[in-house]
C-alpha positions in Angstrom: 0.0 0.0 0.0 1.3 3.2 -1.0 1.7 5.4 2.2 2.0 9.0 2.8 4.6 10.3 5.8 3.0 13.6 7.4 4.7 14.9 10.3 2.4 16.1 13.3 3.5 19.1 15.6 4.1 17.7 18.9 4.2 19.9 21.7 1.9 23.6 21.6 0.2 22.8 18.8 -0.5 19.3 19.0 -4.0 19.6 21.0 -5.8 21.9 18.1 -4.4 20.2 15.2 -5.8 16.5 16.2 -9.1 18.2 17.0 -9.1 20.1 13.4 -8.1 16.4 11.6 -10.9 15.1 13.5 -13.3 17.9 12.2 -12.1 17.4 8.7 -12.8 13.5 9.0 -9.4 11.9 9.6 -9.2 10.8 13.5 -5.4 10.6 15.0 -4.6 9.0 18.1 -1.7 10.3 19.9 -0.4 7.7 23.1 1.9 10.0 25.6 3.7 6.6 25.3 4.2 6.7 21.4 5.8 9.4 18.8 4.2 7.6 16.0 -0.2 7.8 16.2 -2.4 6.0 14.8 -4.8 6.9 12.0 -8.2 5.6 10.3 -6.4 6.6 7.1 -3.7 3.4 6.4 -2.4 5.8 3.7 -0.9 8.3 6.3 2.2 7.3 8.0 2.2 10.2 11.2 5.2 10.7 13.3 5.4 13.7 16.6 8.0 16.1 15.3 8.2 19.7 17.4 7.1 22.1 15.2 10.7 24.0 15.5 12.5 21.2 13.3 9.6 20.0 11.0 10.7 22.2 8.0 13.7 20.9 7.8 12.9 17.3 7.8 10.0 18.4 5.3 13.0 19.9 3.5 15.0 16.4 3.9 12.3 14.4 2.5 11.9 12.3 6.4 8.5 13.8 6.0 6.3 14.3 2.2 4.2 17.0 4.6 3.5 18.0 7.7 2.7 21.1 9.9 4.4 23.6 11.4 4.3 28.2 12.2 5.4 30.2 9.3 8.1 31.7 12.2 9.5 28.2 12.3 9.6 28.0 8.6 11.3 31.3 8.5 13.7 30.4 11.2 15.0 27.7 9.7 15.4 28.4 6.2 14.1 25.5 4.9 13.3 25.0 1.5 9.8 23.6 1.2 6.3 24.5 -0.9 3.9 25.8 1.2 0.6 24.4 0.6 -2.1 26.3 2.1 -2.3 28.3 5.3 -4.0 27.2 8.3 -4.7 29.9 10.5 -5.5 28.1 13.9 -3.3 28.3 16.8 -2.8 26.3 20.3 -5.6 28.3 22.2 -7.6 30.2 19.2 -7.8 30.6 16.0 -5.9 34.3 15.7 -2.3 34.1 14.5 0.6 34.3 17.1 3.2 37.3 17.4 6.8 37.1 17.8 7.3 40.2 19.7 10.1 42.4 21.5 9.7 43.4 24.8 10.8 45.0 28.1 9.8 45.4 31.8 7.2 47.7 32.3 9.6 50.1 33.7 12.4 49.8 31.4 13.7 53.2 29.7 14.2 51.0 26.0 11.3 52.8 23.9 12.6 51.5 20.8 15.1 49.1 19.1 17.6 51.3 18.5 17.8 51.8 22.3 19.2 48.0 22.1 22.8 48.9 20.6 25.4 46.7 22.4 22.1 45.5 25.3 21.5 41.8 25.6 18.4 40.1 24.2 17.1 36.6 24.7 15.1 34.3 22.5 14.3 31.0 21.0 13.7 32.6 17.7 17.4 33.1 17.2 18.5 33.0 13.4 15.0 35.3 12.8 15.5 38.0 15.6 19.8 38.3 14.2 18.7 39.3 10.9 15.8 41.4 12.3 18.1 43.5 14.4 20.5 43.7 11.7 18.1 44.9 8.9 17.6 47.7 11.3 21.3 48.4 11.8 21.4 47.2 15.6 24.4 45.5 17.1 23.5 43.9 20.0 23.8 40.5 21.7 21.2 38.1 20.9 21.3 34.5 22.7 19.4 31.3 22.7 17.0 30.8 25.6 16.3 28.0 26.7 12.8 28.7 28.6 11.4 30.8 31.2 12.1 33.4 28.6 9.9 36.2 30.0 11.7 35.6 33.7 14.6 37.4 32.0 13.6 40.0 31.1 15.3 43.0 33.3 17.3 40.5 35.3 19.4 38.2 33.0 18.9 40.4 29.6 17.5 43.7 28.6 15.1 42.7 26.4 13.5 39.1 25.3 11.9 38.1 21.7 8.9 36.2 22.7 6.2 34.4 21.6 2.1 35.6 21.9 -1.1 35.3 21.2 -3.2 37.0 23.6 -0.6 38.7 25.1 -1.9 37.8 29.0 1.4 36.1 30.0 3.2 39.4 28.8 1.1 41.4 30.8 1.3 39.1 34.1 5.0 39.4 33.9 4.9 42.9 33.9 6.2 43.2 30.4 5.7 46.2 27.5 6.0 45.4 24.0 8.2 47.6 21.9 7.3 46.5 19.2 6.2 43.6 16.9 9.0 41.5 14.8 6.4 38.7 13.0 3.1 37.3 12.7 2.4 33.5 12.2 -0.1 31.1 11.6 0.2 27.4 11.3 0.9 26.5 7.5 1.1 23.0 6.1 3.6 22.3 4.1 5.0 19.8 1.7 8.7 18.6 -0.1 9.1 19.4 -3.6 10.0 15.8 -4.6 6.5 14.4 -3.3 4.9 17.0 -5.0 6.1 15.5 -8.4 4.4 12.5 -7.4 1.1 12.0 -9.3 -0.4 10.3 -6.0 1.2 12.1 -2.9 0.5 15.4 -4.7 -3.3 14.6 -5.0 -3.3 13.2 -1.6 -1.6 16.3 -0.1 -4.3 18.2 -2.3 -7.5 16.4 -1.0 -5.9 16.9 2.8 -5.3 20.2 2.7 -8.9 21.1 1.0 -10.3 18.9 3.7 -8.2 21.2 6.5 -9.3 24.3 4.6 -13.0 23.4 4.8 -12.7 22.4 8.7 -11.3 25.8 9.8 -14.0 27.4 7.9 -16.6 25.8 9.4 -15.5 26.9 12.5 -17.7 28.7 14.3 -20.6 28.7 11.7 -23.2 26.4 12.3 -26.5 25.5 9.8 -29.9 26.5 10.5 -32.9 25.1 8.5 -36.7 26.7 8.8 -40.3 26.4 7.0 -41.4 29.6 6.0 -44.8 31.1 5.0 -44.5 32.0 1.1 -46.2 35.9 2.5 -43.1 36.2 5.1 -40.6 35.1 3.0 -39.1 38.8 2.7 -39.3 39.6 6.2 -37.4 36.4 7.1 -34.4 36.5 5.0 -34.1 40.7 5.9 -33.2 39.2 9.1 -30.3 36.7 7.9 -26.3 37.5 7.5 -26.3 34.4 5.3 -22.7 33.9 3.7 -24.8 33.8 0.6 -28.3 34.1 -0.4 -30.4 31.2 1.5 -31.6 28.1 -0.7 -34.9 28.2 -0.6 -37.2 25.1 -2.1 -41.0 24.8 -2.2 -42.8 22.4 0.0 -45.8 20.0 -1.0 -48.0 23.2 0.3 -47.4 25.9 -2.2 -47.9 28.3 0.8 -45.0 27.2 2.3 -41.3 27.5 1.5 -38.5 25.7 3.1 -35.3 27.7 3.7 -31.3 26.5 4.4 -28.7 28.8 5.8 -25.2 28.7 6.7 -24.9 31.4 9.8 -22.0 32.2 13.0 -23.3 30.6 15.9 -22.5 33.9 18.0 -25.3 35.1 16.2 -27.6 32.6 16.7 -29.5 33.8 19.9 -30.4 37.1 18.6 -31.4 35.4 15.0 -34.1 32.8 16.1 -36.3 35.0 18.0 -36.1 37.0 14.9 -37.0 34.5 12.7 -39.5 32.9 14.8 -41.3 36.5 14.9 -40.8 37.1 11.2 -43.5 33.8 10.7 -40.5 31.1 10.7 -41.6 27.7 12.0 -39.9 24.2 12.5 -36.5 25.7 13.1 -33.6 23.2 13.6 -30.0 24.6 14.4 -27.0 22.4 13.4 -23.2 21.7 13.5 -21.1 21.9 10.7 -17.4 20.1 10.2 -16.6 21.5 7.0 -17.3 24.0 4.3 -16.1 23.4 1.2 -15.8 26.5 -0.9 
């Protein structure tokens, strides 16, 4: 059988991106004893790999695809062909922000304020040429962890990751200013793109992906509608297009389908149920395919 090798973020990203397979129909079970889950697909071949080195074992050909942040892409170099973007994080779907900061009470109100300072980060090789694009010289070292613990004691300034920004703030921290935004992109090597058979299966995985994320948040609603009301009720819906809309076996009645955020949903019923609506059934949605 011929098998596809896709490497799976281990580590931050992990959590999210099982539950988005999951949503786009392909279940992976991860054991905290294993590095290599299993799948209901026996054409995948999944192995953990932390996000930070899967471009470059993408790159290698170890992997024909896998997952990983753009910042980790750009970090590393690597040579791969980016597929599609996925823009889902560990705890949200908002992309993450490599950011420089200082203690609150630090006089640095800029970068330039870092010539000859210390500054600690994990994205390294990124946050060198970022400093020198702007014509900084300062020291810029790996950290190992505890990154934002730094921070005024051990180094000047830190690099670090965010996404809400709620850590920064509980470590007393001030952002000077913003270096790179990422989302999660999957990607895939050049040579297994040349292949008839991985390239369509990459293809159909990555539409599947695509159509989870959007359906995030959206849910379907369904309704019978009066042919009289019809106007009134569809005044009241943000549909992502026009609703489809079908005659019933009465000819005074209309049946009507609609994609909708489920935010919305508890202000849009009453609505519709006060616009003549009747028989209203909300319902979840994996995917949408566009």
């Amino acid at each position: 059988m011929k098998k596809l090798r896709l490497g799976f973020p281990k580590g931050s990203l992990q959590d999210s991106t099982v539950e988005l397979f999951k949503k786009a129909g392909i279940r992976v079970n991860v054991s905290s004893r294993s590095y290599f889950p299993s799948c209901d697909d026996d054409e995948l071949e999944i192995m953990l790999v932390r996000s930070q080195e899967m471009a470059k074992y993408v790159q290698d050909g170890f992997f024909d695809c896998g997952l990983t942040g753009f910042d980790w892409i750009c970090e590393s170099g690597a040579k791969v062909k980016e597929v599609c973007e996925l823009n889902y994080a560990k705890s949200g779907f908002r992309p993450v922000r490599w950011v420089l900061c200082v203690p609150e009470i630090s006089k640095i109100k800029s970068i330039k304020d870092l010539q000859g300072k210390r500054v600690a980060t994990e994205l390294i090789n990124y946050t060198k040429k970022y400093f020198a694009k702007n014509k900084v010289k300062a020291n810029i070292e790996f950290s190992w962890g505890a990154t934002e613990a730094k921070a005024g004691s051990l180094v000047d300034a830190i690099v670090e990751l965010t996404e809400t920004g709620s850590s920064l703030r509980a470590n007393k921290l001030r952002i000077v200013e913003e270096l790179l935004t990422s989302t999660t992109r999957f990607i895939a090597n050049e040579k297994a793109l040349a292949d008839k058979w991985k390239r369509e299966k990459i293809e159909n995985m990555a539409l599947l992906l695509r159509g989870a994320l959007a359906a995030e948040g959206m849910v379907g609603l369904k309704m019978n509608v009066p042919r009289k009301t019809l106007d009134k009720v569809t005044a009241v819906l943000p549909a992502l297009k026009k609703p489809t809309i079908s005659q019933l076996s009465d000819e005074n009645w209309l049946a009507l389908e609609v994609i909708i955020e489920e935010k919305t949903v508890k202000k849009i019923i009453p609505a519709l149920k006060r616009a003549g609506a009747q028989g209203i059934i909300e319902y979840p949605l994996n995917k949408i395919i566009y």
